[in-house]
Steps between C-alpha positions, in 0.01 A plus 500: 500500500146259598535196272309557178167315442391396194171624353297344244749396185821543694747290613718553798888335407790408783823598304729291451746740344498831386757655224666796559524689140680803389166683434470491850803721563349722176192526716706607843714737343466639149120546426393887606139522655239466266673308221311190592119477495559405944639605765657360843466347723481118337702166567753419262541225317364373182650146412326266743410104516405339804172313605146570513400604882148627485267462211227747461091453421454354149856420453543155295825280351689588773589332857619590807867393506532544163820568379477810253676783267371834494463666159571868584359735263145564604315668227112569507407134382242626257675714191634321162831430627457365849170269344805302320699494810744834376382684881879634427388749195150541747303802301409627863795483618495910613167451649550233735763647701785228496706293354395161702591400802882674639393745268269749672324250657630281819698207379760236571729620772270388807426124594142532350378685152097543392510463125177675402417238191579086483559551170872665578602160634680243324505100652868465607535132469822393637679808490696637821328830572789686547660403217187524299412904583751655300352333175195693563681814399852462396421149308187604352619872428811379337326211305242734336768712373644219335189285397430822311764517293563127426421573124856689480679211672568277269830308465808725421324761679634738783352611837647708740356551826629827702532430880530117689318578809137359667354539136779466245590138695140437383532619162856304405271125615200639338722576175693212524160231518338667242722623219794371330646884501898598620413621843697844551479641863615836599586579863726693718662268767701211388319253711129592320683427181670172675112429609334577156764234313380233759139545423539466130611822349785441254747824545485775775571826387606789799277818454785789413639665203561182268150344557370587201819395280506144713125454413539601117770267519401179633166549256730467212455874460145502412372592857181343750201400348334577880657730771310438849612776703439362859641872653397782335678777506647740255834339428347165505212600230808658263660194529194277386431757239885424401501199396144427437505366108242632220177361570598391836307551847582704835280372777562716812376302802736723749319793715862740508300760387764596189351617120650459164396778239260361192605648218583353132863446557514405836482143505493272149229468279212268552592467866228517750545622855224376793470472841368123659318516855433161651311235317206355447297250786517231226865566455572460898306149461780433195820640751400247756465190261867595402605536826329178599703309226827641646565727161512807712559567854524777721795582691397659787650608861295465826459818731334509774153741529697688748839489265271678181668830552834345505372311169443808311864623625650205318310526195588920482855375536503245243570222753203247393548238313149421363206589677453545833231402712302631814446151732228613786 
């Protein structure tokens, strides 16, 4: 492909890393034609940091060399939402075409990405690159769903996050700097569970049969005030609606593709069920600060741009530990 060339108000970025996330494998595999407002061909992905290259006419507060995070959901910069930095709930979403860049539009797996707008780029400060691009996504995704809820975190509260991979290792550090909640996490290999204890979660709980009863349990009985579900899938949705508690919260983050039936009886009363997608650009600015104060951290593994397939292997086969990332 030529290298890109920025127009007026872009800016061309060198990555520095690229995250490979589980979408991405949603996006390859599971999504029939048509279910997305694009279509192929496009460069994957869509958690990037890495330095400003090329700066386009009328660009400003930026420099070349500039070390940089990419906020990835591109909304039209104009409606209610994204005028308060919320391009994540973008009211025009349908009519632009994409998601941002990585998705529907070329993105971070390549040496060089044009980011159509300076205002999608965050100063990195003394962040390593690679170890900065998964907060993009899986730190700012995971600490939306939390910051959202904070009001039902109080102390002698529960939360029980379902699944410890490139997100859920977010949302245990997220949940652990900001709340003084128990920490539940819910996985299916011993060694995510092993992983989730080390990052701050108090128990680990193996997704089966007795999940529910081990939950209930450890909450004294009473259930989670919040549920994130980080899969998404049927069995993983009956479970949050399980041991959810009256008045509690199911966030569902995950992209599994499962349901759970509304009806009066079918989860307690007063609970509300909602699904989280990314966060807001002021939010990323609020990741980084955390991460630049060593309160969270992303633990990633390096792949090669040539290695990406075998990346995505690993991650289908639950052999990640964290996040990884695409090098090029």
């Amino acid at each position: 492909m030529p290298e890109p060339d920025p127009g007026p108000g872009e800016v061309l970025v060198r990555i520095g890393g690229a995250g490979a996330c589980h979408s991405d494998v949603h996006l390859m595999d599971d999504f029939e034609p048509g279910a997305l407002p694009w279509d192929v061909p496009f460069t994957l992905g869509h958690e990037n940091a890495g330095w400003v290259e090329g700066l386009g006419p009328g660009v400003t507060g930026l420099e070349i060399g500039q070390p940089v995070a990419m906020y990835f959901a591109w909304g039209c910069g104009s409606c209610q939402h994204c005028r308060i930095g919320m391009e994540n709930y973008c009211d025009n979403q349908n009519a632009i075409g994409a998601f941002g860049g990585g998705l529907g539009i070329d993105g971070g797996f390549a040496p060089l990405m044009l980011v159509p707008n300076a205002r999608h780029l965050v100063p990195l400060g003394d962040l390593d690159p690679v170890e900065a691009a998964p907060l993009t996504d899986a730190g700012l995704t995971s600490y939306h769903a939390v910051k959202r809820s904070l009001h039902l975190l109080p102390p002698g509260s529960t939360v029980v996050v379902i699944g410890a991979g490139g997100v859920g290792h977010m949302a245990i550090q997220m949940l652990a700097a900001l709340t003084p909640a128990t920490i539940v996490a819910a996985a299916r290999r011993p060694e995510a569970l092993a992983f989730a204890t080390s990052l701050g979660a108090s128990h680990g709980v193996t997704l089966g049969p007795e999940a529910a009863d081990e939950i209930r349990d450890i909450s004294k009985g009473r259930g989670a005030d919040l549920v994130l579900d980080l899969v998404g899938v049927d069995s993983t949705l009956e479970l949050a609606a399980a041991v959810v508690r009256m008045m509690g919260q199911v966030t569902l983050v995950g992209l599994g593709g499962g349901n759970h039936p509304l009806g009066f009886f079918s989860q307690p009363f007063g609970t509300l069920f909602g699904a989280s997608y990314a966060g807001s650009l002021p939010e990323l600015v609020e990741v980084l600060a955390l991460a630049e104060r060593g309160r969270v951290r992303a633990h990633v593994q390096r792949f090669t741009l040539e290695d990406a397939p075998r990346a995505y292997e690993a991650m289908v086969a639950g052999d990640l530990q964290g996040r990884a990332v695409i090098v090029p």
